[in-house]
N, CA, C and O atoms as CSV, one atom per row, in Angstrom:
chain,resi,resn,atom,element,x,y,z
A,1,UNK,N,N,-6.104,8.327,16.489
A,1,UNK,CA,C,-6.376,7.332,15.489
A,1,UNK,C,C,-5.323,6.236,15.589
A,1,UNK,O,O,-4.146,6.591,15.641
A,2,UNK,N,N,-5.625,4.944,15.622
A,2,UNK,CA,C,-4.819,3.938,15.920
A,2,UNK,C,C,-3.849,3.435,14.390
A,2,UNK,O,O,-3.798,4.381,13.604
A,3,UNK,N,N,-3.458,2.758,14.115
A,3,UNK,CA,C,-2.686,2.180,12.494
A,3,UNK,C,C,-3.526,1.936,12.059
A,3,UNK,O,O,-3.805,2.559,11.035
A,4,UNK,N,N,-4.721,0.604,12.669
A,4,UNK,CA,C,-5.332,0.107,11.929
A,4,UNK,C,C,-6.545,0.539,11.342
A,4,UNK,O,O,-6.871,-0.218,10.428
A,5,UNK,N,N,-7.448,1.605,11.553
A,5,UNK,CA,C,-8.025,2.724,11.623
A,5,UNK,C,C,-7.292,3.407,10.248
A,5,UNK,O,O,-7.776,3.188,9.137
A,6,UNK,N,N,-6.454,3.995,10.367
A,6,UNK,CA,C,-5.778,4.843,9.595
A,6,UNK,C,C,-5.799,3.609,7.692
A,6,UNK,O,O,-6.403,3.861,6.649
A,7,UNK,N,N,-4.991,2.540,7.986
A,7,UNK,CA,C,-5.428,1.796,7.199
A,7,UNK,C,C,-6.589,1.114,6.654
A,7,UNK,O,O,-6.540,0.664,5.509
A,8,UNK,N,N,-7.456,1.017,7.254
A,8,UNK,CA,C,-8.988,0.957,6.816
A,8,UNK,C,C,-9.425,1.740,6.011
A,8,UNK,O,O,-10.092,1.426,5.025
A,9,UNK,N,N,-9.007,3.184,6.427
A,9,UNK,CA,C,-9.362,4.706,5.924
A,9,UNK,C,C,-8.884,4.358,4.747
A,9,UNK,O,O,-9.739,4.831,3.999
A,10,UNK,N,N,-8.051,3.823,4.035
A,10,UNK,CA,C,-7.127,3.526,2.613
A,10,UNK,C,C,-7.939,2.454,1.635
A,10,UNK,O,O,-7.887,2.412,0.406
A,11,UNK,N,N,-8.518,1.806,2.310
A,11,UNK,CA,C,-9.093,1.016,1.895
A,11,UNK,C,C,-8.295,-0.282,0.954
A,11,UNK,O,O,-8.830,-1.143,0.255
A,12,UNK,N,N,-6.740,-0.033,1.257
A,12,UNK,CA,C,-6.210,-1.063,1.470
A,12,UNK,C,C,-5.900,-2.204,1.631
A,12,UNK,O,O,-5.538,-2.090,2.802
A,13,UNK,N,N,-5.694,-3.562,1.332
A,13,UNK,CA,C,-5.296,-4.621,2.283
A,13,UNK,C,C,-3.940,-4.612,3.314
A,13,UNK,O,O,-3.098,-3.767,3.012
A,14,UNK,N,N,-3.705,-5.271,4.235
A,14,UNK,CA,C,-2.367,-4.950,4.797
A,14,UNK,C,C,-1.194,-5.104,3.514
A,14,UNK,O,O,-0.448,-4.127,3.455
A,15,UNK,N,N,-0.937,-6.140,2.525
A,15,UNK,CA,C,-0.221,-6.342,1.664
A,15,UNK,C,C,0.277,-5.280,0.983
A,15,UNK,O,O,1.407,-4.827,0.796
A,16,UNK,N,N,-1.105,-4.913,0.572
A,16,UNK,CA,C,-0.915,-3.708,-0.457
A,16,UNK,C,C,-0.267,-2.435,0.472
A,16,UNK,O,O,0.872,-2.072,0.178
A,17,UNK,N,N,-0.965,-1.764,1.571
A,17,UNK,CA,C,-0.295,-1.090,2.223
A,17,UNK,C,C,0.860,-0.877,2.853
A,17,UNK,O,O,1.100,0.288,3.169
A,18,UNK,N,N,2.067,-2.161,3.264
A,18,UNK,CA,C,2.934,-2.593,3.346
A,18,UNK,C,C,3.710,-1.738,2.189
A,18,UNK,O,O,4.395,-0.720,2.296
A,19,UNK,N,N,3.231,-2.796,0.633
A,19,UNK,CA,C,4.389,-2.423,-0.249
A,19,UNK,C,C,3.469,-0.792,-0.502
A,19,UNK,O,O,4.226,-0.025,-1.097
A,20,UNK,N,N,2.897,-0.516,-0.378
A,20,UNK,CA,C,2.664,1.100,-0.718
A,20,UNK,C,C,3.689,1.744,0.042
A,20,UNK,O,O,4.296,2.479,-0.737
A,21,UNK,N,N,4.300,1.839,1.503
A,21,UNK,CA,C,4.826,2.351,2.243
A,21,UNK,C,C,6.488,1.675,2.075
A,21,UNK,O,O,7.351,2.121,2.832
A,22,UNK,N,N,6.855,0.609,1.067
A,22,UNK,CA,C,8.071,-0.219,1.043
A,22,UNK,C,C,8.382,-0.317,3.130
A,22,UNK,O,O,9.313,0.135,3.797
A,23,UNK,N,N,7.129,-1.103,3.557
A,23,UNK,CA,C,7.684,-1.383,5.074
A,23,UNK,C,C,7.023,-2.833,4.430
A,23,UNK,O,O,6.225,-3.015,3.511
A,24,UNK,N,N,7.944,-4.046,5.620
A,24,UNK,CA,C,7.592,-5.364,5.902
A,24,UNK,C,C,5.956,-5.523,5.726
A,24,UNK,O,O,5.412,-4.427,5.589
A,25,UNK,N,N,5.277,-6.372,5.707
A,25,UNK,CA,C,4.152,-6.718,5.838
A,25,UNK,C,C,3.907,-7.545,7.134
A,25,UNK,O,O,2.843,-7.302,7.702
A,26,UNK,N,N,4.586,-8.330,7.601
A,26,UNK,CA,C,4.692,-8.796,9.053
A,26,UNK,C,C,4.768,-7.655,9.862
A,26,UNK,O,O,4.192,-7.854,10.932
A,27,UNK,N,N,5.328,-6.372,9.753
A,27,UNK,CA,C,5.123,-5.486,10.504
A,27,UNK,C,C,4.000,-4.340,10.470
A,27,UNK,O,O,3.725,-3.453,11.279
A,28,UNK,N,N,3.411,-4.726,9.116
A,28,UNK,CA,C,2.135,-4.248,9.610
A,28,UNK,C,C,0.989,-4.989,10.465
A,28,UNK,O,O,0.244,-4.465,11.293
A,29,UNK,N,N,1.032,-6.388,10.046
A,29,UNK,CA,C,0.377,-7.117,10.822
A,29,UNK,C,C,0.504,-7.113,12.564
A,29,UNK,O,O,-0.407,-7.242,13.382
A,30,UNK,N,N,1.802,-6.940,12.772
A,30,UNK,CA,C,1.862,-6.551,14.061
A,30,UNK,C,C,1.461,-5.533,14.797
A,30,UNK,O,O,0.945,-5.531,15.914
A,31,UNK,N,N,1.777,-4.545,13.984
A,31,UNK,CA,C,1.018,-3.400,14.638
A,31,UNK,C,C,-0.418,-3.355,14.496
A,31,UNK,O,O,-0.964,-2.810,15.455
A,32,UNK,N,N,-1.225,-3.780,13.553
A,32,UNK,CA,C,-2.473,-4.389,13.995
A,32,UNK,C,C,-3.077,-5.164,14.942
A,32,UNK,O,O,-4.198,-5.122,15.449
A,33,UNK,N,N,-1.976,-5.996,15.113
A,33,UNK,CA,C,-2.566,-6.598,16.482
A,33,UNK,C,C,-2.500,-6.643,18.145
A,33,UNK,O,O,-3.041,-7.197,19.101
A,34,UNK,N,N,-1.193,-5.428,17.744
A,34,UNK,CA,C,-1.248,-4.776,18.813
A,34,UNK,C,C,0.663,-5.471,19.531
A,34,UNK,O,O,1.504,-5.065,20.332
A,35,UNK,N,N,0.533,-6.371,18.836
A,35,UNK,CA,C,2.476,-6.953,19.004
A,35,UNK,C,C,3.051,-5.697,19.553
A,35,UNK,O,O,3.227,-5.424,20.740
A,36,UNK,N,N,3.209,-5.268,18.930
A,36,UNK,CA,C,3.808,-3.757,18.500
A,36,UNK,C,C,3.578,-2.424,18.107
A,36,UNK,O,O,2.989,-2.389,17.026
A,37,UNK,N,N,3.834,-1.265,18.602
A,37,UNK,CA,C,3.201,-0.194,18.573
A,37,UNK,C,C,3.922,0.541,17.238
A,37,UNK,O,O,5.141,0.631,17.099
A,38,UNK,N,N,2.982,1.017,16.341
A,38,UNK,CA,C,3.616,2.254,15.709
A,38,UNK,C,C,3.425,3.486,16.292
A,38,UNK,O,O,2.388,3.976,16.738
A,39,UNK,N,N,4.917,4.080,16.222
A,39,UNK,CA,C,5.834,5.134,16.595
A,39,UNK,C,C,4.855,6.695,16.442
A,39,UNK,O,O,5.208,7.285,15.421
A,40,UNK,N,N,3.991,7.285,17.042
A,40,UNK,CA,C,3.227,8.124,16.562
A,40,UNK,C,C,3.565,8.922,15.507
A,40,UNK,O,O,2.751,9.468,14.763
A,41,UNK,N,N,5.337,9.036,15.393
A,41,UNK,CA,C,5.798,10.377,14.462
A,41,UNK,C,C,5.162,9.587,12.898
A,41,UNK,O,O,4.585,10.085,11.931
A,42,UNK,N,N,5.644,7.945,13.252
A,42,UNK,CA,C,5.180,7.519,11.533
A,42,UNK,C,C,3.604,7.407,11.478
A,42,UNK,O,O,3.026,7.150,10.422
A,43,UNK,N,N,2.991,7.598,12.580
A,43,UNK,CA,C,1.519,7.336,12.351
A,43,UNK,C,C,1.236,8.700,11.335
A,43,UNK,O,O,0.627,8.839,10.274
A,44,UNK,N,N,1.933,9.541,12.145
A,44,UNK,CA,C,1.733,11.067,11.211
A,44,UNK,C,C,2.294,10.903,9.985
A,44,UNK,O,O,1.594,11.031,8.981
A,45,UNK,N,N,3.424,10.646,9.912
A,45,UNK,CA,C,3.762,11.181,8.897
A,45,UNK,C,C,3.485,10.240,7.492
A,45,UNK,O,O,4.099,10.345,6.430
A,46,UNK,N,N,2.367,9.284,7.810
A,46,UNK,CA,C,1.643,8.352,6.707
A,46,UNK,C,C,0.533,9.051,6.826
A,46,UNK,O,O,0.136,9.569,5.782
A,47,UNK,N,N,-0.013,9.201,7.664
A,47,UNK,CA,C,-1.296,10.220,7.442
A,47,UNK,C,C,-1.129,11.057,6.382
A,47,UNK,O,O,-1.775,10.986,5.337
A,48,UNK,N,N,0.028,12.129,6.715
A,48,UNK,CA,C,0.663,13.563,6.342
A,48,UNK,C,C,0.703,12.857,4.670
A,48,UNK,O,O,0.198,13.430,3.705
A,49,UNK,N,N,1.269,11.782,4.609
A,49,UNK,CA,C,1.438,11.315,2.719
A,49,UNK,C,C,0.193,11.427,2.431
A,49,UNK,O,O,-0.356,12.265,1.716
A,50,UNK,N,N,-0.345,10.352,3.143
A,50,UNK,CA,C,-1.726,9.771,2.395
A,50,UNK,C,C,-2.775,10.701,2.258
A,50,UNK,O,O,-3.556,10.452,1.340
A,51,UNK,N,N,-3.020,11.808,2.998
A,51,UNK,CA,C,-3.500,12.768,2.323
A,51,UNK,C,C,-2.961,13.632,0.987
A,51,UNK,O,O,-3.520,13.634,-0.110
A,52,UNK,N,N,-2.036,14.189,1.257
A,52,UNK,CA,C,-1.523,14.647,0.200
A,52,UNK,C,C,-1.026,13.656,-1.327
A,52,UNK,O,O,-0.408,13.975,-2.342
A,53,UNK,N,N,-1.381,12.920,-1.061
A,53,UNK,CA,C,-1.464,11.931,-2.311
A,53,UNK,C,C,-3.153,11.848,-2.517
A,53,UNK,O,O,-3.670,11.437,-3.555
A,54,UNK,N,N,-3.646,12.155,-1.741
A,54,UNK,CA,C,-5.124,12.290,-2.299
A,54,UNK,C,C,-5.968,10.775,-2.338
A,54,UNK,O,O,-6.858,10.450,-3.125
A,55,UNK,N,N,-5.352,9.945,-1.176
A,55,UNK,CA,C,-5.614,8.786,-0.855
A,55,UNK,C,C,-6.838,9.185,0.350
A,55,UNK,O,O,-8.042,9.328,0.134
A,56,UNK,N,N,-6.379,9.265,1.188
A,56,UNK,CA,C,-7.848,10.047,2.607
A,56,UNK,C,C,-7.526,11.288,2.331
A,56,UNK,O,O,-6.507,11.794,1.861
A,57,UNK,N,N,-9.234,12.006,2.935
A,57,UNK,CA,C,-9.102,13.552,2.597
A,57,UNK,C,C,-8.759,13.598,4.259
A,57,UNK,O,O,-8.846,12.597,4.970
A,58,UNK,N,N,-8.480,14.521,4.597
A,58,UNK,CA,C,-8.327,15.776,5.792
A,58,UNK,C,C,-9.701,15.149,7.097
A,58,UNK,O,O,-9.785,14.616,8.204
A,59,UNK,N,N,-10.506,15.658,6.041
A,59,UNK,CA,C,-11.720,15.827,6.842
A,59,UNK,C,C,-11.980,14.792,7.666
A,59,UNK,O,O,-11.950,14.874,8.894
A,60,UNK,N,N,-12.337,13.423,6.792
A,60,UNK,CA,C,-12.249,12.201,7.086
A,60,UNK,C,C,-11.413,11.795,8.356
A,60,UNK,O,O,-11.821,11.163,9.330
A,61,UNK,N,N,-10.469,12.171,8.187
A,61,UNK,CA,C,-9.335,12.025,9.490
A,61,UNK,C,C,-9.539,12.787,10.503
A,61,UNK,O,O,-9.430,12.381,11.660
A,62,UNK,N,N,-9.845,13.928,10.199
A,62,UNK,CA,C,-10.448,14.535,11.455
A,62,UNK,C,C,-12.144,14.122,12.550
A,62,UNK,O,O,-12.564,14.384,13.677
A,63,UNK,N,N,-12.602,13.376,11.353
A,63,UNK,CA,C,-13.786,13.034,12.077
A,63,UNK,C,C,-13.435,11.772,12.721
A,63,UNK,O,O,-14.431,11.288,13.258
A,64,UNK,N,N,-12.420,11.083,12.861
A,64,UNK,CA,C,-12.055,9.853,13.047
A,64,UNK,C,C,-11.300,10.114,14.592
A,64,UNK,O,O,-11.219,9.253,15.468
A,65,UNK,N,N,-10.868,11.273,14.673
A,65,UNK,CA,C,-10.145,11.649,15.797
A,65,UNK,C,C,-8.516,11.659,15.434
A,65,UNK,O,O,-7.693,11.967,16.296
């Protein structure tokens, strides 16, 4: 599952997801566009929140790859 994928799943804007995570918002934009890669450990370990905050379920993510 790529960032931007993962953020879609949130249903999110980048803004909002930014300050949800207290990261830059220019750096989410980047990693959307591919500038810049997010780090797989944080791809997980926003997944790993955002489920357990009851933001995406499990499942969902698993059907996504």
């Amino acid at each position: 599952m790529t960032f931007k994928e993962l953020r879609a799943l949130t249903g999110m804007s980048q803004r909002k997801y930014a300050e949800y995570f207290g990261i830059p918002r220019r750096t989410v934009e980047d990693w959307e566009r591919g500038i810049y890669n997010c780090a797989p450990y944080l791809l997980d370990l926003m997944k790993y929140k955002l489920e357990h905050e009851g933001i995406i379920r499990a499942e969902l993510n698993k059907e996504k790859g």
